[in-house]
PASE-481153 format. One record per residue (C-alpha): residue in one letter; x, y, z; residue number from 1. Coordinates in pm, 1 decimal. Layout:
<drenkes>
(a, (X, Y, Z), NUM)
...
</drenkes>
This chain:
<drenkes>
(x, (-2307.9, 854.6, -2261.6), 1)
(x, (-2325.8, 1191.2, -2350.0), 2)
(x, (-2019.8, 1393.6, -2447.1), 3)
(x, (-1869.6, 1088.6, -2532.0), 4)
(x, (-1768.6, 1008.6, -2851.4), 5)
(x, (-1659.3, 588.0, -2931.7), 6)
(x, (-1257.1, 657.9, -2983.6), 7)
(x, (-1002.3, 750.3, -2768.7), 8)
(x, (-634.0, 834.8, -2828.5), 9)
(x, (-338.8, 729.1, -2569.9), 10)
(x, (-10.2, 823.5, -2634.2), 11)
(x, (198.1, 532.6, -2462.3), 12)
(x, (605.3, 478.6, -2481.8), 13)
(x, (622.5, 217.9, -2720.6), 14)
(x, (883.8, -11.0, -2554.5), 15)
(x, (656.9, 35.5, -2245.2), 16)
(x, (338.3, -30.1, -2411.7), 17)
(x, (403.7, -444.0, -2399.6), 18)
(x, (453.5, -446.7, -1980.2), 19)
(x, (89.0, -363.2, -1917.9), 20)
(x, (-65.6, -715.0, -1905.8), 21)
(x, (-258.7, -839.7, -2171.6), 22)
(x, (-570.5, -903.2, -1988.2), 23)
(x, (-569.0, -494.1, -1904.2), 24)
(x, (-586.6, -418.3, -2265.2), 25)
(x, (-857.2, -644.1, -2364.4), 26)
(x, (-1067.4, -490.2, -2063.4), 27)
(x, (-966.4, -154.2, -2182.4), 28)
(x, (-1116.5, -257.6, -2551.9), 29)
(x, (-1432.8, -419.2, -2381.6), 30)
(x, (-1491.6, -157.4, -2155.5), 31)
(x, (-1861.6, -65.0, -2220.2), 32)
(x, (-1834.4, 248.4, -2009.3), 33)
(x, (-1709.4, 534.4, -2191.4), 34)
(x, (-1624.1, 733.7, -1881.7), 35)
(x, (-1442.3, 495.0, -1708.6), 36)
(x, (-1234.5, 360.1, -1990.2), 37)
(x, (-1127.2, 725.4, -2049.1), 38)
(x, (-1051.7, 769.0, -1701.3), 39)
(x, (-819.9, 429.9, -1721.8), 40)
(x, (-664.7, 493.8, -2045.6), 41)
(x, (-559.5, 865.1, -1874.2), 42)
(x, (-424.6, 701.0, -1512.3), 43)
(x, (-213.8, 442.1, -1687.6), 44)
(x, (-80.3, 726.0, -1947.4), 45)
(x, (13.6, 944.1, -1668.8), 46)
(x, (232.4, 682.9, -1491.6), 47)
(x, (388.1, 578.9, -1778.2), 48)
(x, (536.7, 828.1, -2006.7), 49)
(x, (780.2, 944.8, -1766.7), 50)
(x, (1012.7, 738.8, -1561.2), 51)
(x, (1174.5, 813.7, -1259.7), 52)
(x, (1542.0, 734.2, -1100.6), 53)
(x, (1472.9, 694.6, -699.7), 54)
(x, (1849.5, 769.3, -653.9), 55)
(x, (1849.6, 1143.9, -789.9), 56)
(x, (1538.9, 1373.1, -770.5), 57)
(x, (1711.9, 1548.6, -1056.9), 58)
(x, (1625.2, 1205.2, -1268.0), 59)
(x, (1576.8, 1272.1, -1635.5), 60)
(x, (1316.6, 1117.7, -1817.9), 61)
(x, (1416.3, 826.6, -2106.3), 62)
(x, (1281.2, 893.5, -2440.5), 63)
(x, (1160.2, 603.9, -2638.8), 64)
(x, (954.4, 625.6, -2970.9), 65)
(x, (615.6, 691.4, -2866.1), 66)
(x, (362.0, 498.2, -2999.9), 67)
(x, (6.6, 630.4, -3055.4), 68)
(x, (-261.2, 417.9, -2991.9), 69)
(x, (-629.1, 498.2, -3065.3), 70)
(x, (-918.2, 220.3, -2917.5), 71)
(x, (-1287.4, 222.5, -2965.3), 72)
(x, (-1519.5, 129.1, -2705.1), 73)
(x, (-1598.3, -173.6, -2877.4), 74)
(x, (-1331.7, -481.1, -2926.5), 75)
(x, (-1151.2, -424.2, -3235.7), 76)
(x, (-713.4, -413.0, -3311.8), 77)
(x, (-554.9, -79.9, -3311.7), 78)
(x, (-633.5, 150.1, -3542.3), 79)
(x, (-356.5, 382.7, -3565.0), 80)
(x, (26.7, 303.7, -3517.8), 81)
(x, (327.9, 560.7, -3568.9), 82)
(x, (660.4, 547.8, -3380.2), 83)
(x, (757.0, 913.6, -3486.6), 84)
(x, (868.7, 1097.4, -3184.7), 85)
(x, (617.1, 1305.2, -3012.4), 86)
(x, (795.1, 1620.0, -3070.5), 87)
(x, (514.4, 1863.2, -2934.3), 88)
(x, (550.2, 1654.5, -2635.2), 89)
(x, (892.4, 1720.2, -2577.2), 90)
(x, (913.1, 2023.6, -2676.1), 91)
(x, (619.6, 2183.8, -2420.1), 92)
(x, (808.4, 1948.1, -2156.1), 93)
(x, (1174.7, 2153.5, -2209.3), 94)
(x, (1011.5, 2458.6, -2212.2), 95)
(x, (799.6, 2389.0, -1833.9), 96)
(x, (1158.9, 2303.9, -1728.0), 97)
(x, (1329.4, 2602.7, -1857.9), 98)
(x, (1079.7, 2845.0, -1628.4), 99)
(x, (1232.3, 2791.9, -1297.5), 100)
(x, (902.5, 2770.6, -1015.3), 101)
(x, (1037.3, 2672.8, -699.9), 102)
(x, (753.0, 2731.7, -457.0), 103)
(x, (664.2, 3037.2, -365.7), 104)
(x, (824.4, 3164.8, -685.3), 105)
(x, (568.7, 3022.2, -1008.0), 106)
(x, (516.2, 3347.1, -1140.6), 107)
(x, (736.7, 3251.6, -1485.0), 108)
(x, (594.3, 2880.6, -1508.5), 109)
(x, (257.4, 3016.1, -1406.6), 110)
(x, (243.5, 3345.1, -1714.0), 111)
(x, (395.0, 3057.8, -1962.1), 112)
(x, (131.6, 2760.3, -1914.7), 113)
(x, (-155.4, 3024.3, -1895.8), 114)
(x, (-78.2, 3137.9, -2243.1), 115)
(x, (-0.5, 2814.9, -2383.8), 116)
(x, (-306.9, 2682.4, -2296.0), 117)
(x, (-512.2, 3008.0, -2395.7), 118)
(x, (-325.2, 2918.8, -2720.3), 119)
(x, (-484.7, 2584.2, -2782.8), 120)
(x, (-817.5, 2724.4, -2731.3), 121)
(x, (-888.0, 2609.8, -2430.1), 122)
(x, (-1064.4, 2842.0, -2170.7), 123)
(x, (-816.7, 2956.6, -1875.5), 124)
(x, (-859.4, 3066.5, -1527.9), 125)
(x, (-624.0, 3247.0, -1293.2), 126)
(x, (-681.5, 3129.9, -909.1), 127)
(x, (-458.6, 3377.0, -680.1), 128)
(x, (-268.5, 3185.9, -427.9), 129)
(x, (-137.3, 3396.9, -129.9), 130)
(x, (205.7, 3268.1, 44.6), 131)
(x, (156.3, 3139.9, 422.5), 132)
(x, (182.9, 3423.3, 644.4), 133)
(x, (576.8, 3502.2, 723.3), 134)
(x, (674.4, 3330.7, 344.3), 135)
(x, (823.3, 3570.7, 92.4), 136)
(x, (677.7, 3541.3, -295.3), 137)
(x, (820.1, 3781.1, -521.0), 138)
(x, (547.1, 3774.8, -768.4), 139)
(x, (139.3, 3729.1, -752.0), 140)
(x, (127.7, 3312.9, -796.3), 141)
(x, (-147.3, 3166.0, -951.1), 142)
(x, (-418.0, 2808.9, -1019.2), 143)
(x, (-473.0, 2708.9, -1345.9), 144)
(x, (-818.1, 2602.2, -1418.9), 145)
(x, (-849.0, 2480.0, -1813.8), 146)
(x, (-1115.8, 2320.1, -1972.2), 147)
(x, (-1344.8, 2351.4, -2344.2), 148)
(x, (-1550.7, 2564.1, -2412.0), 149)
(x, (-1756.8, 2761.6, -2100.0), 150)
(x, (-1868.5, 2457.4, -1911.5), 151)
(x, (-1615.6, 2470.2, -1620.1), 152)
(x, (-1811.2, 2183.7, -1445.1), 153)
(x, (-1637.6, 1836.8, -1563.2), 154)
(x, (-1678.1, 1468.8, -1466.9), 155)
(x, (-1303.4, 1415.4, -1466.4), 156)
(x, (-1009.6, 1623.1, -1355.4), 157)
(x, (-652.7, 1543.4, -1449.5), 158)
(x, (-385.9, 1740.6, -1223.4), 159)
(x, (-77.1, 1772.3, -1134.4), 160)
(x, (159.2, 2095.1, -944.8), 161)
(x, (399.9, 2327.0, -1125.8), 162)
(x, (611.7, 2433.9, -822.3), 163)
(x, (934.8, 2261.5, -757.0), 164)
(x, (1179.3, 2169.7, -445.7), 165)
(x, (1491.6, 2417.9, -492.5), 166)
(x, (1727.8, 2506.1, -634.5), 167)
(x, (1650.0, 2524.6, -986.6), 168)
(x, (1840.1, 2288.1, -1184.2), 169)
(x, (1837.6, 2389.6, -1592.8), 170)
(x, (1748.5, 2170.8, -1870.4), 171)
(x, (1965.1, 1950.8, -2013.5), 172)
(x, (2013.5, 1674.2, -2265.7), 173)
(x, (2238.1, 1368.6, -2176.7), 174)
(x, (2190.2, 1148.1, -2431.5), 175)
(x, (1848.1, 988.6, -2465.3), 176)
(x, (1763.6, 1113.8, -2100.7), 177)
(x, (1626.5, 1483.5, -2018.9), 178)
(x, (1815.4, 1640.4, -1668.1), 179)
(x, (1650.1, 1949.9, -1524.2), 180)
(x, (1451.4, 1991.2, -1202.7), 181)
(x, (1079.4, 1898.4, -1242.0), 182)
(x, (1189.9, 1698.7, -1519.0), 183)
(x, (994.2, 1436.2, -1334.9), 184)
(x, (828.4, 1594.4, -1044.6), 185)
(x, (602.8, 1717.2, -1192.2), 186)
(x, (671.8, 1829.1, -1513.8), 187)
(x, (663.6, 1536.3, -1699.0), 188)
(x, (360.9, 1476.4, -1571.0), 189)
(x, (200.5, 1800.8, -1659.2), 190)
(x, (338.5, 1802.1, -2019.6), 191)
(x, (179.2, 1431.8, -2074.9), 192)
(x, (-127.4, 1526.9, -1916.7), 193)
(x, (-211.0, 1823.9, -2133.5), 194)
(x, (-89.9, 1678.7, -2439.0), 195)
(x, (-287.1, 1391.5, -2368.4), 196)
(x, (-612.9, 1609.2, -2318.1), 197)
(x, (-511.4, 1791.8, -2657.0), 198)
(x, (-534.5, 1478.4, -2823.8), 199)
(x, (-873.5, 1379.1, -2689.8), 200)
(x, (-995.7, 1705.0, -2772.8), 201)
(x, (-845.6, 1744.6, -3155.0), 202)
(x, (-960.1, 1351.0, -3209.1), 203)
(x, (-1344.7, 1428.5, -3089.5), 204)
(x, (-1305.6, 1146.9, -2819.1), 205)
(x, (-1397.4, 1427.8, -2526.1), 206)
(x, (-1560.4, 1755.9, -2527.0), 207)
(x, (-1719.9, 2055.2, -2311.7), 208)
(x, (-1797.9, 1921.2, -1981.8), 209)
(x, (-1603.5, 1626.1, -2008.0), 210)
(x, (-1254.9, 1698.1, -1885.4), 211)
(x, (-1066.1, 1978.4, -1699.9), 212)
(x, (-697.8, 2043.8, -1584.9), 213)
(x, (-596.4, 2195.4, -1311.2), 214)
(x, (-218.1, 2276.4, -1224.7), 215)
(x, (-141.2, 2420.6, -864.6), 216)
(x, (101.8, 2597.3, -710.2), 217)
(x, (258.4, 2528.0, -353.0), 218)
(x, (271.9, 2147.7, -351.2), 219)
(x, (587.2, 2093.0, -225.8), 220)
(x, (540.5, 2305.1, 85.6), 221)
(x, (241.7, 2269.7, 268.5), 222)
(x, (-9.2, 2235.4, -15.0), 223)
(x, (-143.0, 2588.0, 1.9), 224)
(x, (-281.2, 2619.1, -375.3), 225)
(x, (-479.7, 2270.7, -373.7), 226)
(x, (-610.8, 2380.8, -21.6), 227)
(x, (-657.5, 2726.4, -229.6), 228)
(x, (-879.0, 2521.3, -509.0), 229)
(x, (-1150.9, 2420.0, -239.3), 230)
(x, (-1295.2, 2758.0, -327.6), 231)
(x, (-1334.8, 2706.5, -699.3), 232)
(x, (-1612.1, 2519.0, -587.8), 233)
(x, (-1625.8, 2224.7, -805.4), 234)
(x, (-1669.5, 1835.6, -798.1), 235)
(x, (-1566.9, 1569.6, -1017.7), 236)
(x, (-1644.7, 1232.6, -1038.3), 237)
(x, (-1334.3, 1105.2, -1103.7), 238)
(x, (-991.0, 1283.2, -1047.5), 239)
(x, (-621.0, 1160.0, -1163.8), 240)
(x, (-322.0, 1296.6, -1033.2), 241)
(x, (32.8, 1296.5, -1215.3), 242)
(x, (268.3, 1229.4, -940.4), 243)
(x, (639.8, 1002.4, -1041.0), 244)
(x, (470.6, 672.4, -900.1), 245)
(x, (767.4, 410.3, -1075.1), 246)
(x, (533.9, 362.3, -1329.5), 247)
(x, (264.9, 250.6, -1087.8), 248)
(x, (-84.6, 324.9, -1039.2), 249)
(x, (-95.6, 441.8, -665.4), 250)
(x, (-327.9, 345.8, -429.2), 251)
(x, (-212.8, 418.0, -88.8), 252)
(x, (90.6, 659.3, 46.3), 253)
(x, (262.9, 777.5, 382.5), 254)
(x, (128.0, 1071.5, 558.3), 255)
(x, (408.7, 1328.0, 638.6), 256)
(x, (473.0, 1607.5, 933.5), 257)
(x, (734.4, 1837.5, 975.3), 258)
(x, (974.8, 1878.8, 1295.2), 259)
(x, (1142.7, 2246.5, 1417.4), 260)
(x, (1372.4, 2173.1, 1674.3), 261)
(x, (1584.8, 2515.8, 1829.7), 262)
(x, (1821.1, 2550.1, 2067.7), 263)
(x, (1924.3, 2840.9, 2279.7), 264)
(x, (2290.4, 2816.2, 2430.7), 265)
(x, (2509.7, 3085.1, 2562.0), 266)
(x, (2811.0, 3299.4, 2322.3), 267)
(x, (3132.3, 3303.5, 2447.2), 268)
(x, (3488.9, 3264.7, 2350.9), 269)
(x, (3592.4, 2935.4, 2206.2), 270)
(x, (3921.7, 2969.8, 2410.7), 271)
(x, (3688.1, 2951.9, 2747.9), 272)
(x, (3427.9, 2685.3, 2719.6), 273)
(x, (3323.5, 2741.4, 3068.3), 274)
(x, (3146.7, 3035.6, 3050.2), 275)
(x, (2949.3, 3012.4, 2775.7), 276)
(x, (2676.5, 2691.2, 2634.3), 277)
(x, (2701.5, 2541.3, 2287.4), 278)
(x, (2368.9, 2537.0, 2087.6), 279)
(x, (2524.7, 2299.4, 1824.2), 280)
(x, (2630.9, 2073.8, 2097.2), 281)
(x, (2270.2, 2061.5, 2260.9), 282)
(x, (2120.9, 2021.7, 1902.3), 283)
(x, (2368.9, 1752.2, 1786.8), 284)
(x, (2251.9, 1542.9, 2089.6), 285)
(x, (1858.4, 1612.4, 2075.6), 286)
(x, (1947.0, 1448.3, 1664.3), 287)
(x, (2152.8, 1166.0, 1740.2), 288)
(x, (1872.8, 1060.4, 1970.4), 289)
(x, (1618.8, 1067.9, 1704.7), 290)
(x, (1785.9, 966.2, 1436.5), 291)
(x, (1819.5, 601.6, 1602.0), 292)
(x, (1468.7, 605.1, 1700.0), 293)
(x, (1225.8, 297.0, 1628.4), 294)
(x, (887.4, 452.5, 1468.3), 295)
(x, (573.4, 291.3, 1413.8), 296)
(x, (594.3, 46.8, 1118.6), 297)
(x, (316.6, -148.4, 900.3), 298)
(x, (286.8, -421.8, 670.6), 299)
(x, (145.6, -192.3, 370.3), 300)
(x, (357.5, 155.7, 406.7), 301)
(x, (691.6, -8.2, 576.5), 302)
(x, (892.0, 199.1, 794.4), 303)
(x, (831.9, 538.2, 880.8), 304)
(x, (1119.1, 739.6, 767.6), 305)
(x, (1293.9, 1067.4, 975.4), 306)
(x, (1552.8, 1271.8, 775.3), 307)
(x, (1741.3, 1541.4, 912.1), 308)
(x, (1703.8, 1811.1, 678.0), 309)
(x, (1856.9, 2100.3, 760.5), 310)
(x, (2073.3, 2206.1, 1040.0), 311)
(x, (2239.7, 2541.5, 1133.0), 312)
(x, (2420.4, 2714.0, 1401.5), 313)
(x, (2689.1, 2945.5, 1557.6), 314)
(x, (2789.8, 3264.7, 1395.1), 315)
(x, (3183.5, 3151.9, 1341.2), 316)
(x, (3413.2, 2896.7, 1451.9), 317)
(x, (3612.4, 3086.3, 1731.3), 318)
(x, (3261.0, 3144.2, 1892.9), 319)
(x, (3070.7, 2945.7, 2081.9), 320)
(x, (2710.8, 2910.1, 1914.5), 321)
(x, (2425.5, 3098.3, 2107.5), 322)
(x, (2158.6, 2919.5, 1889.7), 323)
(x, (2067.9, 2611.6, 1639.0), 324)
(x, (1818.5, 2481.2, 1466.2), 325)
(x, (1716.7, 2152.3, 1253.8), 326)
(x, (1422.4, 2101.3, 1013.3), 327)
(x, (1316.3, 1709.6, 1023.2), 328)
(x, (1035.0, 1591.1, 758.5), 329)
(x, (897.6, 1249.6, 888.4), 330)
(x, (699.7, 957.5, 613.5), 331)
(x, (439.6, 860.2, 841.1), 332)
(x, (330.2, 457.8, 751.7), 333)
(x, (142.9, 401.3, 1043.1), 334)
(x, (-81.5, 586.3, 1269.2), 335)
(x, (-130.9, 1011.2, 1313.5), 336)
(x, (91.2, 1251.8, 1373.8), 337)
(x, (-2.9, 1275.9, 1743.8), 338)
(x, (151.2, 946.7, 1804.3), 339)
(x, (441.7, 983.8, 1649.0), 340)
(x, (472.5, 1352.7, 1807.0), 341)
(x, (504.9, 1134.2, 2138.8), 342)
(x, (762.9, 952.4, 2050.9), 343)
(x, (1007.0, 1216.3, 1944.2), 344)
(x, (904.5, 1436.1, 2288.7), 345)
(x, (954.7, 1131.6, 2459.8), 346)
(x, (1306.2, 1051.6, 2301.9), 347)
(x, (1372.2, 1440.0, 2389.8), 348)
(x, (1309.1, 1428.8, 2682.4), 349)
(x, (1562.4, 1176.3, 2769.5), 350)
(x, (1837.5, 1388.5, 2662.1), 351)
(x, (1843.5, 1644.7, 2899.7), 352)
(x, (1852.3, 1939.1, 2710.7), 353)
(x, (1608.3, 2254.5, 2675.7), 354)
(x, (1504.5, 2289.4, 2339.1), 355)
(x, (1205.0, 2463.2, 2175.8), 356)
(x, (1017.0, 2176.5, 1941.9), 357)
(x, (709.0, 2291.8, 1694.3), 358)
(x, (556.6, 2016.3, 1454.0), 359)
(x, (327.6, 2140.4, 1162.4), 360)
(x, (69.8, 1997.8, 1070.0), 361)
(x, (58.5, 1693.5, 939.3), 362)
(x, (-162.2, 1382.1, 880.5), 363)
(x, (-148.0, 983.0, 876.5), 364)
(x, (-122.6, 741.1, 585.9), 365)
(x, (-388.5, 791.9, 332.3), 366)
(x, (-553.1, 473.4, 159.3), 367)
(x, (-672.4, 636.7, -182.2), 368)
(x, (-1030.0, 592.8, -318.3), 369)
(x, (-982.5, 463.0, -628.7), 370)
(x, (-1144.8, 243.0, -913.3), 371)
(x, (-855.9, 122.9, -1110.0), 372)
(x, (-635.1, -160.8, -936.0), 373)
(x, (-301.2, -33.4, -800.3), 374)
(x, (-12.8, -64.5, -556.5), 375)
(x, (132.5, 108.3, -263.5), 376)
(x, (356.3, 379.3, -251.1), 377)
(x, (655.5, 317.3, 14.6), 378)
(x, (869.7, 654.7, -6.0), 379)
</drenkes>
């Protein structure tokens, strides 16, 4: 095909490398298609190098002696075989993790990875992102749109986001793992991607036209610079996105929606109860009713999940609290939003208190197109 050349380079953890089934290799070495086998080789890179600790978001990521492997299109043994540590790798990963970019606030993260990349001569655009309406950004935020040469139209797009949940955690060595927040999500994953693009580039297995990268901002809250990169207005054929998947390809996750629950009471002296109405005390009750709720479950997502995840209230202890307020983010595994909207103004309902609710938007659970065989994500 053209802008294909026979060879492509993977980068692959070494002690990792043996747990893909054999039978996915050989179909990787057979695979006549140039464009699909790059877009295979890519997916199962990106959910591989990096490995992620369920338990602790602020999971570090095991370094093992990674092996590079370069196939031809054409069934032949591996051609190339080195365990020296990808230090470039690392070393582009600890510095992503050292620019804090908690969402909203990318500006460092953003002004690093743009010059990197301008510095591996790859062409770079800046997409502005405004904040939602109400959301304070100190800085101008930004897209990144890289790619070879001046054809920003490409078949495949590898992405991943560059903001993180708060509050920013440093980097950190402890032992042979890396601590830090976006260690995993999603640093690791935009470290492996680019380096992985580098190498198809410097090797001559991909060039103009073939691949882009694009790295948003606002991912963790509400998605504004993907919903922002609509108006690039590109295509691809194929797209792969580095998200922590347990070293799975991903075809299927929850859909998710956000609760606002307030409540308005009346202040007054602790020492006389009688005259006033505690807003913690309404708010406690409207939670304990919904966190024993039972919400719509299915064979391929599981449960859907509520968590309570933030609550506050009152002013000080010797007063009685005027208002309150809880955030709740809910894992949707089966049906929309409006269903499960029900059941929570339902289960309000029935505790006999007046409180304000507000859901944003959300959606249901989203079976993913895709061409390489994977499993469902659960979280």
């Amino acid at each position: 095909m053209d802008g294909f050349r026979p060879s492509i380079v993977i980068l692959v953890p070494g002690d990792l490398r043996a747990e893909l089934p054999r039978a996915k290799w050989d179909e990787f070495r057979h695979c006549n298609d140039a464009y699909i086998f790059l877009s295979q080789l890519l997916a199962f890179q990106l959910t591989t190098m990096f490995i992620m600790r369920p338990s602790n978001l602020l999971t570090g990521v095991f370094l093992s002696s990674w092996t590079v492997i370069a196939y031809s299109t054409s069934p032949q043994s591996p051609l190339i075989a080195s365990s020296k540590p990808n230090a470039d790798l690392l070393s582009l990963h600890k510095s992503l993790i050292e620019h804090s970019s908690i969402t909203y606030n990318e500006h460092s993260v953003d002004h690093f990875l743009t010059a990197y990349l301008r510095r591996q001569n790859f062409t770079v655009e800046t997409q502005p992102v405004a904040a939602p309406g109400g959301t304070q950004s100190e800085h101008a935020r930004h897209n990144i749109l890289a790619y070879t040469g001046k054809t920003r139209q490409t078949r495949t797009l590898v992405t991943s986001h560059i903001d993180t949940v708060p509050p920013f955690w440093p980097y950190e060595r402890r032992g042979t793992e890396i601590w830090g927040r976006g260690s995993v999500d999603a640093k690791g994953s935009v470290a492996t991607q680019i380096k992985a693009v580098e190498s198809l580039v410097s090797s001559g297995a991909i060039g103009e036209g073939d691949v882009a990268m694009l790295f948003v901002v606002g991912e963790e809250t509400g998605g504004d610079g993907m919903r922002a990169a609509n108006e690039l207005g590109l295509a691809w054929e194929t797209v792969i996105f580095g998200e922590p998947t347990e070293l799975k390809l991903a075809s299927g996750h929850k859909g998710t929606m956000g609760v606002r629950i307030r409540a308005k009471g009346k202040a007054g002296h602790s020492g006389y109860p009688e005259l006033g109405r505690n807003a913690n005390s309404m708010l406690v009750k409207a939670l304990y009713a919904l966190d024993r709720l039972e919400l719509p479950w299915s064979e391929k997502y599981g449960n859907t999940t509520l968590n309570i995840g933030v609550m506050k209230g009152g002013v000080a202890g010797n007063v009685i609290a005027e208002e309150a307020e809880a955030q709740l983010q809910i894992r949707i595994a089966d049906g929309e939003p409006a269903v499960v909207e029900k059941v929570i103004l339902d289960a309000l309902e029935n505790v006999g208190e007046e409180l304000d609710v507000t859901f944003s938007p959300g959606y249901g659970p989203v079976d993913i197109d895709h061409d390489v065989e994977g499993e469902l994500l659960k979280p």
